[in-house]
C-alpha positions in Angstrom: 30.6 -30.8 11.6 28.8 -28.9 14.4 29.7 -25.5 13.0 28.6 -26.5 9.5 25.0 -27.5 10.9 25.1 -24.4 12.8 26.0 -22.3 10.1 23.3 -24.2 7.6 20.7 -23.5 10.7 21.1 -20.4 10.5 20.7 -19.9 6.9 17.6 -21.5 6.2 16.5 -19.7 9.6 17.5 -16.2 8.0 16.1 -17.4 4.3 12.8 -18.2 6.0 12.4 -14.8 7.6 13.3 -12.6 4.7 10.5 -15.2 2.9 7.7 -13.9 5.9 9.5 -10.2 5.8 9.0 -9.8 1.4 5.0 -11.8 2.2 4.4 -8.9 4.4 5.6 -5.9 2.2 3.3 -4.3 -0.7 4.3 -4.9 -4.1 4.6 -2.1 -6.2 4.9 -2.2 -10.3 6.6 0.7 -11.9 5.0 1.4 -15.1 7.6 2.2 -18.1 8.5 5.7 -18.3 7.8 7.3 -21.7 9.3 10.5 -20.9 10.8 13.4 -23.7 13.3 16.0 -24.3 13.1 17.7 -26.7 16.1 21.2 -27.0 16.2 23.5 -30.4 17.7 27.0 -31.3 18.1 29.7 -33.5 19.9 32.6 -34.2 20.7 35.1 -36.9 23.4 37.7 -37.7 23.5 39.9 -41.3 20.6 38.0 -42.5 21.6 34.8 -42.6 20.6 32.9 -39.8 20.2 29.0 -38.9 19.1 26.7 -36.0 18.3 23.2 -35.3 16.1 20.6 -33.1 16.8 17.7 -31.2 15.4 15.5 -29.0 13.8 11.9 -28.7 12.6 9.6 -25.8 14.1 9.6 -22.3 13.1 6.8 -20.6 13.9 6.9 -17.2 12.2 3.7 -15.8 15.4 2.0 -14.1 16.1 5.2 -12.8 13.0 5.5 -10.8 13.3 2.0 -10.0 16.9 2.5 -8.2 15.2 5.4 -6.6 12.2 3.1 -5.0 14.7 0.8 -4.0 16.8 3.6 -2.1 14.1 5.3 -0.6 11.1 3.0 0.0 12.9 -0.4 1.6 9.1 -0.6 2.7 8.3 -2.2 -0.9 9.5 -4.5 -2.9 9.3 -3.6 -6.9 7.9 -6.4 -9.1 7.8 -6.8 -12.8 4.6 -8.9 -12.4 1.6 -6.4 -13.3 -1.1 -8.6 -11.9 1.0 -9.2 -8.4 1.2 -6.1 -7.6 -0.6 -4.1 -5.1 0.1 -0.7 -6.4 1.2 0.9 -9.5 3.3 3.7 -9.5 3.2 5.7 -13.4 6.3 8.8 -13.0 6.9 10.9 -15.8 9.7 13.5 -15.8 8.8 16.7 -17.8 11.9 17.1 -20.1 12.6 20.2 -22.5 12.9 23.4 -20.0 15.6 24.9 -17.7 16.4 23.0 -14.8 14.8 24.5 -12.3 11.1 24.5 -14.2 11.0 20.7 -14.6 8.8 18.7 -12.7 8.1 14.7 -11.9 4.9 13.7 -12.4 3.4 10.8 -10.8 0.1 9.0 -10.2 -0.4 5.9 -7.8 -2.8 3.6 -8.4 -4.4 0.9 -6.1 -4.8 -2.6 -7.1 -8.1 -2.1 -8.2 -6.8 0.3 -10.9 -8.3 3.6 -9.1 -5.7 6.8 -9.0 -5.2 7.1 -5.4 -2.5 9.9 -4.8 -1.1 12.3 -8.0 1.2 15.3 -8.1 3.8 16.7 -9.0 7.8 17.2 -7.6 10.7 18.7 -8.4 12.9 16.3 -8.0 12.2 12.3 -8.4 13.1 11.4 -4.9 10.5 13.2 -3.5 7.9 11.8 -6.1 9.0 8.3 -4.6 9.2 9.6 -1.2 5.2 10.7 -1.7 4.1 7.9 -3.3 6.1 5.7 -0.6 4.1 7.6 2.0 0.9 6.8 1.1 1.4 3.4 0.1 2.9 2.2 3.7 0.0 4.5 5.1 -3.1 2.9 2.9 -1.6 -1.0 2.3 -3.2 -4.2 4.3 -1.9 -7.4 3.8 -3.8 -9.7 1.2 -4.8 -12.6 3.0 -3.1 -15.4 2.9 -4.2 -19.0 1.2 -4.6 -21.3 3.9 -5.4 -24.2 1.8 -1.6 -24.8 0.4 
């Protein structure tokens, strides 16, 4: 019996701090990514030649939201628009060689004003720059005492 109200002590000890930890960490909303690709080709030999295109959307919004997950444990992602403190908007440039491609990103405060853009190579550093400024810039909302 002792262990079990030990153990159950514990539990709602732990579940109340990870409550105070998530209260105390900006909230960020990852806008959906509306990304392309699109590849084609052509070619011709003895006059007769052919070719084709192909591409379509390439969304990659769980993808960068994994990524803020991974590299950003400052945050915690929210689906809520209005919650959120920031809003993070990351595009991935589609449709040239590998080593042209780029990750766009803006981050935007929770008034709605663009407070960090650029551009990346890869998408973990897009995160890891937008991650930056958001631990750097964020102060708590206050808290309603009235509950």
């Amino acid at each position: 019996m002792r262990i079990l109200v030990t153990t159950t002590a514990a539990a709602l000890l732990a579940g109340g701090l990870l409550c105070a930890q998530t209260k105390d960490k900006p909230r960020v909303f990852v806008a959906e990514s509306k990304s392309w690709e699109v590849k084609g080709g052509g070619g011709a030999v003895d006059g007769s030649g052919g070719g084709g295109v192909r591409g379509g959307a390439r969304p990659q919004t769980a993808e960068i939201i994994k990524t803020v997950n991974q590299r950003c444990p400052e945050v915690i992602v929210t689906m809520n628009k209005d919650n959120a403190d920031y809003t993070l908007l990351l595009d991935h440039e589609g449709g040239k060689e590998v080593i042209r491609r780029d990750n766009k990103f803006v981050l935007f405060n929770r008034e709605g004003d663009a407070i960090r853009s650029g551009s990346t190579r890869s998408l973990g550093n897009a995160v890891k720059e937008a991650c930056g400024v958001i631990v750097q810039n964020w102060t708590p909302r206050p808290t309603d005492r009235s509950q």
